[in-house]
Each structure stands twice: as structure tokens, then as C-alpha cells.
N, C-alpha and C positions, 0 to 999 in steps of 0.2 A: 597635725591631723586631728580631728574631732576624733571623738571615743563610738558616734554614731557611723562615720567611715572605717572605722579600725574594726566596728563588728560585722559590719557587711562584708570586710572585705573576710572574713575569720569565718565566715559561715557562707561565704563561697567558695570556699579552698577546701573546706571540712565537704559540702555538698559532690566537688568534685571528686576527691577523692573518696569518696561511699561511691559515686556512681563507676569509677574505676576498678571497683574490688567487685560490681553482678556479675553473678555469671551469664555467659554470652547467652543463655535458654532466656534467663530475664531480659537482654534485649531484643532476642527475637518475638519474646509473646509481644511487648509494646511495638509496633509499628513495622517487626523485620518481616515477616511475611505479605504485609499488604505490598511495605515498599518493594517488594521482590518480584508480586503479583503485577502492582502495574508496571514495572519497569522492564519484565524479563523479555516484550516482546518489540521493546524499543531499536530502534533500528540505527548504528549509528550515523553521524552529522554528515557525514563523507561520503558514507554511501549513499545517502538520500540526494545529496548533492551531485551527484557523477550521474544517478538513473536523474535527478532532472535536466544536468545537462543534455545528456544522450534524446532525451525526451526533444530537447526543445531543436536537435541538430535535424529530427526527423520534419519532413512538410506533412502535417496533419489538414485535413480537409472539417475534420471538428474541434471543436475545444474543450482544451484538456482542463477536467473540472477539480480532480484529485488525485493522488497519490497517497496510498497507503498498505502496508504488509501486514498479510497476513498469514502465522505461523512461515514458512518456507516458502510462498505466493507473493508477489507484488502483484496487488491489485491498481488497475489506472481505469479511472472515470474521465469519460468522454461526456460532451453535451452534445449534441443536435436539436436541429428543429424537428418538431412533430411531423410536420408533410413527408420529412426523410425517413423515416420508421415507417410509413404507411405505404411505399412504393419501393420500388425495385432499389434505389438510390441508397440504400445500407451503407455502412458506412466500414463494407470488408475490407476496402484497399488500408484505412489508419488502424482497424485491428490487426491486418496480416504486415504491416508496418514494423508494431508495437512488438509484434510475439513473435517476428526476426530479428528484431533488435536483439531483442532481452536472452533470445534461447539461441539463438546461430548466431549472428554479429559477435557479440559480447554476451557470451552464453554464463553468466554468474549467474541466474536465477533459476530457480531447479523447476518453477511454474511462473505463468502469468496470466494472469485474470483482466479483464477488458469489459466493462462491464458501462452500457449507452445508457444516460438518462435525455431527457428532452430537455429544453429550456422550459418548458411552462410545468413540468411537473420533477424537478433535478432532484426529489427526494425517493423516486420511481424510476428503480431500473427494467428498462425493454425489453432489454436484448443484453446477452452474458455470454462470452468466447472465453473459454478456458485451454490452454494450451500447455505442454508439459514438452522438454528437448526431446522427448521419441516422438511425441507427435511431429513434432518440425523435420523428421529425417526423411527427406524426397522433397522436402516443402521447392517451390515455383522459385527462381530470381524474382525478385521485390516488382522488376517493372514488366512483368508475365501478365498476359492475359487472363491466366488462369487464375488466378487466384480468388476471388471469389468460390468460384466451384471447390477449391484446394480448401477456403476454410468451412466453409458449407458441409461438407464433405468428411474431413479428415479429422478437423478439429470439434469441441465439444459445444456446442453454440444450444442455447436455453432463449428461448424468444416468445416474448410476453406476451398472450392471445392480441394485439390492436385491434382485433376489429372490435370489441366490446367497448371502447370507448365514447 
């Protein structure tokens, strides 16, 4: 071995060992709180995986744009066309779908958020149904009539003036 390789390798060993004797305060001021920050609200692979399967076993009338948690909330983005937010044609029966799934079906989720954007503007949500498992207690059978009125009504629905468009 070269004298050039025997000191590299001597002043990585030396490197390691100093950085094994900070103490853990020194490695959290470098990078442990950011990594903690973005990571802490990360959701694992498994779970993300079962709510997209469960998603995709459901017959949705819109399409599904995104999935993402937030604090304790699974939030799910819907698209629709615009003409469908401007008429009666809402799109209650794949929210009230969504928020039996997740809270009665397969009640893991402590809240869920349903949140419509359009196709021609998917950076602009509508229309917002928020649902929590007390609300769901009386909720309709999935293929009821009622349900429209049941989420109109019961649940927390935020609906974006349309007509100033």
C-alpha cells in the first residue's frame, strides 16, 4: 500500500472515532431536529398502502387526485369537472363513500377530510367535508337515498362561494 492510502485510511478511523465520543446534544443541533421535524409526520408504507387499496375497492363517480395525512386526518383529494360543483350533481354519494369507509367499514382513522378540486383549476379546492367517527353514528347504509341530506346536514361541509367565478 502507498503511504498516500495508509494516511487516508488513518485519518478516517481517527475522524470516526471523534465523531463517536459528541455527545448526542452535538448531534442533535446538526440535522436531528430538522430530521425529526420533517419525518415525525410521515406515515408508514403499509398503512398508505391498505387506505390506497381500500380506496380503490370503493366505485368513485370522481377521481381520486391525492392522498395525504394530516396530524390524526387522512385528507383524500377528489377532482371533478366544474359543470359538477355548479349544479345539484355534488359529488355527496364518493364523499359519504370515503367517510364510511375510513370511520365505520374500517374505522382506523380518528377523522377524514374529502376535500373537491376541479379539473381545470386542481390547485383550488371547492368544496371540503370533514367527518370525525361521532359524526358517522346514525350515518344511512352506503346505497340510502338519503345520504346526500345525511352529509349536507350532519357532517362539516365548507363550500366555496361558485357563483363568483
Amino acid at each position: 500500500m502507498s503511504k498516500g492510502l495508509i494516511a487516508a485510511l488513518l485519518i478516517s478511523t481517527v475522524l470516526a472515532l471523534a465523531l463517536s465520543f459528541l455527545p448526542s446534544q452535538a448531534l442533535e443541533r446538526w440535522g436531528g431536529q430538522q430530521l425529526e421535524a420533517r419525518t415525525s409526520g410521515d406515515v408508514p408504507v403499509m398503512k398508505r398502502e391498505k387506505v390506497v387499496d381500500e380506496l380503490g375497492t370503493l366505485q368513485l363517480g370522481s377521481h381520486l387526485q391525492e392522498v395525504v395525512w394530516e396530524q390524526d386526518k387522512l385528507v383524500i383529494m377528489l377532482a371533478v369537472p366544474a359543470t359538477t360543483l355548479h349544479g345539484q350533481n355534488k359529488p355527496w354519494n364518493d364523499i359519504y363513500k370515503i367517510a364510511h369507509r375510513f370511520l365505520v367499514e374500517v374505522p382506523q382513522q380518528q377523522a377524514v377530510e374529502v376535500r373537491v378540486v376541479t379539473y381545470e383549476h386542481p390547485e383550488r379546492v371547492e368544496l371540503s367535508v370533514v367527518a370525525d367517527r361521532s359524526d358517522m353514528v346514525g350515518a344511512p347504509k352506503p346505497d340510502s337515498q338519503a345520504i346526500s341530506a345525511f352529509v349536507q346536514q350532519k357532517l362539516d361541509v365548507i363550500e366555496k362561494n361558485t357563483e363568483s367565478n
